[in-house]
C-alpha positions in Angstrom: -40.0 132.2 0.3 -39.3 128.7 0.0 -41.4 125.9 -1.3 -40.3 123.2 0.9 -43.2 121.6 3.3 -44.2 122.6 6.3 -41.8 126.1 6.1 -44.6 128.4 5.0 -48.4 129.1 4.5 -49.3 127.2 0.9 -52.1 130.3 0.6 -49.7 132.6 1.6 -46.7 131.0 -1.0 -49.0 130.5 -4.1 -50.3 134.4 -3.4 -46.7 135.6 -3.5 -45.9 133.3 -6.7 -49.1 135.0 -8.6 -48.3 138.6 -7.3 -45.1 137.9 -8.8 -46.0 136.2 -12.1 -48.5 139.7 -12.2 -45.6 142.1 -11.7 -43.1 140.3 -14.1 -46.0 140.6 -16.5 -46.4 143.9 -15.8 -42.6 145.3 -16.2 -42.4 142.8 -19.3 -45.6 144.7 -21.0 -44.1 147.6 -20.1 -40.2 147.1 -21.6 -41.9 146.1 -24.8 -44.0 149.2 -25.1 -41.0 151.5 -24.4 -38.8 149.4 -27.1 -42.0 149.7 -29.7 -42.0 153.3 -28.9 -38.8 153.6 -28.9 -38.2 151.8 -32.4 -41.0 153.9 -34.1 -39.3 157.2 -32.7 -36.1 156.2 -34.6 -38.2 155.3 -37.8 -39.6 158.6 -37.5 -37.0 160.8 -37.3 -35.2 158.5 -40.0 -38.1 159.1 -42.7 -37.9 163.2 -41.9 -34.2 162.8 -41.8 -34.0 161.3 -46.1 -37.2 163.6 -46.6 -34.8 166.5 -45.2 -37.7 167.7 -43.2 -37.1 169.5 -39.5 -36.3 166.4 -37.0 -35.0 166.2 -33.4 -35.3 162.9 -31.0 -37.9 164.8 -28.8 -40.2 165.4 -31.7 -39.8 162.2 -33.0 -40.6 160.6 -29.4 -43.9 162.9 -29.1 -44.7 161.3 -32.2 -44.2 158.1 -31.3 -46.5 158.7 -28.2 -48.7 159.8 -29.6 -52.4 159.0 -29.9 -52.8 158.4 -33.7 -49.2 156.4 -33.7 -50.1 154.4 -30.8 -53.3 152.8 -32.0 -51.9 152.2 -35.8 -48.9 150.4 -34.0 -51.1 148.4 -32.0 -53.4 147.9 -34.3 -50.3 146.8 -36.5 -49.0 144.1 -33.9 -52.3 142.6 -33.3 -53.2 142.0 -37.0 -49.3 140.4 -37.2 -50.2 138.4 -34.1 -53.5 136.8 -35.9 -51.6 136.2 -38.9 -48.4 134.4 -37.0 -51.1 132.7 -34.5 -52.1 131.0 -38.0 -48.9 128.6 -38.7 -46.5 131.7 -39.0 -46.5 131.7 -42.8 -49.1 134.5 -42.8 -47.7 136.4 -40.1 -44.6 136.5 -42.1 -46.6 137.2 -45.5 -48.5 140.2 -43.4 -45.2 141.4 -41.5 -43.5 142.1 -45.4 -46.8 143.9 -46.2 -47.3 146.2 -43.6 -43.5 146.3 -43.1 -43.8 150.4 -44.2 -46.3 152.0 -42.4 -44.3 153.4 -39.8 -42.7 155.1 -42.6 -45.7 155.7 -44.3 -47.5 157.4 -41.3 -43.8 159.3 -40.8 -44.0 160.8 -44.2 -47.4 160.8 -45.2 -49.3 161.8 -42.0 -51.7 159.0 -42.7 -53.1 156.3 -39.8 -54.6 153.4 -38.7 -55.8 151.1 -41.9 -55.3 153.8 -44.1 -51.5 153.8 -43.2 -51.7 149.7 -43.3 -53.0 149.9 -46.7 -50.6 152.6 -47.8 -48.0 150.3 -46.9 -49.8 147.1 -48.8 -49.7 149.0 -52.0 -46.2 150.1 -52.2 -44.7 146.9 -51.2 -47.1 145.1 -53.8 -45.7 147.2 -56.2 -43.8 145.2 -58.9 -44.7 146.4 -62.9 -42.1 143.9 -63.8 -43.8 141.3 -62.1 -39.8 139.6 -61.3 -39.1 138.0 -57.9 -35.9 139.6 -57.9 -37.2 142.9 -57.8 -40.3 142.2 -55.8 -40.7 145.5 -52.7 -41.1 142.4 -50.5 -37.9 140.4 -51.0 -36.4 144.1 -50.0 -38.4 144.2 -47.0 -37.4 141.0 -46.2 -33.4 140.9 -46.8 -33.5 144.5 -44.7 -35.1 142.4 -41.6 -32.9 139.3 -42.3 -29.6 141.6 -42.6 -30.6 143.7 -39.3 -31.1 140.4 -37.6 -28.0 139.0 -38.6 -26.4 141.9 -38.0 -28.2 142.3 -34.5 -26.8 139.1 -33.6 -23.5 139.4 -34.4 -22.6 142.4 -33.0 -24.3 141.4 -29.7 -22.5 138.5 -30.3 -19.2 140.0 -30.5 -19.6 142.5 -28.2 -20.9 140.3 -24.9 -18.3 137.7 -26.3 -15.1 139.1 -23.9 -17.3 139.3 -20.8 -18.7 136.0 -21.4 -15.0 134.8 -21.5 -14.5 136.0 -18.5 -17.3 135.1 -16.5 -16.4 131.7 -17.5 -12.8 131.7 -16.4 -13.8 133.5 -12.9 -16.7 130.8 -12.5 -14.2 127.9 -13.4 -11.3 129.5 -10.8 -13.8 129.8 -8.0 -15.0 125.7 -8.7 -11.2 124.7 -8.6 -10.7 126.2 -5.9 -12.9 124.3 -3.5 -13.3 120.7 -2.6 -16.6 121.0 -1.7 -19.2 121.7 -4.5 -21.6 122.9 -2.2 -20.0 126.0 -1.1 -19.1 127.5 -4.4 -19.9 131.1 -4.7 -20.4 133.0 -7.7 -17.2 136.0 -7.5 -19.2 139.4 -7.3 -16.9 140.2 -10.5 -19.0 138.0 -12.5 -22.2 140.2 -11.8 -20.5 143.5 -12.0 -19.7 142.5 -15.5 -22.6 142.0 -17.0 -23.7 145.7 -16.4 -21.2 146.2 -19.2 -21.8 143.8 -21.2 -25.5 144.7 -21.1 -24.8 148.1 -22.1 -23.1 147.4 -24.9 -25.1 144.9 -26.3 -28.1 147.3 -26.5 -25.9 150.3 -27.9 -25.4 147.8 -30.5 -28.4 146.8 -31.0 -29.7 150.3 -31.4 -27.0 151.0 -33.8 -28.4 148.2 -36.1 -31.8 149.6 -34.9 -30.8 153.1 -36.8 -29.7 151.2 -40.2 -32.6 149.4 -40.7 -34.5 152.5 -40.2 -33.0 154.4 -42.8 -32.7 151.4 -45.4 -36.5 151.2 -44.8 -36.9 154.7 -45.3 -35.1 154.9 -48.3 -36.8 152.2 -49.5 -40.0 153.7 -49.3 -39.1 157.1 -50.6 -37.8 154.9 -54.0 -40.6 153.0 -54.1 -42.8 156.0 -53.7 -40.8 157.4 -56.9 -41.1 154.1 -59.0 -45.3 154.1 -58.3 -46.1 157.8 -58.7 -43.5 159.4 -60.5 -41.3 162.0 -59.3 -40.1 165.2 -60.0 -39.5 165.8 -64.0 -37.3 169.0 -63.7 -35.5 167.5 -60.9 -34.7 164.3 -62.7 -33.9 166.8 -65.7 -31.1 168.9 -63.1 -29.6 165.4 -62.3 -28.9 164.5 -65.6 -27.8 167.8 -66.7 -30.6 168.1 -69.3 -32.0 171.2 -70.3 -35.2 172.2 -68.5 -38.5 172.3 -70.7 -39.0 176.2 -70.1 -35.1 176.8 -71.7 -35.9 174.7 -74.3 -39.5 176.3 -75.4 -38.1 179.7 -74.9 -37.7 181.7 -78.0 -34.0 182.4 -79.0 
């Protein structure tokens, strides 16, 4: 419809505008579920994946559905959402905290604030009580390294199409006197199917690495808090294992 006076119904344009506004609302709630959904399936089947547990895609996305999952994750964002509502800085702060517990509810089977807190303690974990070696700074340089990495490759990747949706754009205004019959060549749409492809297949390529950084992560800091295996540490190094060496000769 058009906005201009006089062409249509004001009731009739301002009801189109907020059915609109309602559907694009709609679909955008919708695209961020799938992505949240999707992103906690691939966190999934990374945690089983290091834990060497049985994992396929269509067990990991029945997890991700699921019940249990579903409210912990939202019950994640919204507590994010109070803290970045609140100047960001706590957002941030709560973000590095409960950074694990899609990993945590992956390996552990635990949910909702339990899952939360799970993921409080092993990131507040630091005996050494150093900066440097602080859970969170880990949490945080895997985020800032995925983002950067994120953008890059997006970057790269949409960069040739861009270039040439420029150069197609620029022919087509050289080519006419008039500016008001430019047209935008068809080419230029037709590409960015492409380049929209590739970008996300990027995107879920970075998605994957920071999945399995963060579950390694929390399988070492697991380790570090509660100890692990003595034989097996004993079998790494090559040692002897305490029932050889209490044996009698």
């Amino acid at each position: 419809f058009t906005m201009m006076p006089g062409t249509v119904d004001p009731e009739t344009g301002f009801g189109s505008i907020f059915a609109g506004m309602i559907g694009f609302f709609a679909a955008f709630v919708l695209y961020l579920v799938v992505v949240a959904a999707g992103t906690t399936a691939l966190a999934g089947a990374a945690m089983w994946q290091v834990l060497d547990q049985p994992r396929s895609m269509g067990r990991a996305w029945l997890w991700a559905v699921s019940p249990k999952v579903l409210g912990t994750s939202l019950l994640l964002g919204l507590t994010m959402g109070a803290g970045f509502v609140m100047c960001m800085l706590p957002g941030i702060i709560l973000g590095l905290m409960f950074g694990l517990t899609v990993f945590v509810m992956a390996s552990e089977k635990v949910f909702g604030p339990a899952a939360m807190g799970r993921s409080w303690e092993l990131v507040n974990h630091n005996p050494g009580g150093r900066l440097a070696s602080h859970p969170a700074l880990k949490v945080f340089v895997i985020g800032f390294v995925g983002y950067l990495l994120s953008y890059l490759s997006s970057m790269v990747v949409q960069l040739p199409f861009s270039i040439v949706q420029q150069a197609l754009l620029f022919r087509s205004m050289t080519d006419v006197t008039d500016p008001s019959a430019i047209q935008i060549p068809t080419a230029v749409w037709w590409l960015q199917v492409p380049q929209s492809i590739l970008g996300a297949v990027a995107m879920v390529l970075v998605t994957i690495y920071m999945a399995f950084c963060a579950a390694l992560l929390t399988v070492d800091l697991r380790s570090a808090k509660e100890g692990g295996d003595l034989e097996a540490v004993l079998d790494d190094l090559g040692a002897p294992r305490l029932s050889e060496i209490d044996a009698p000769a």
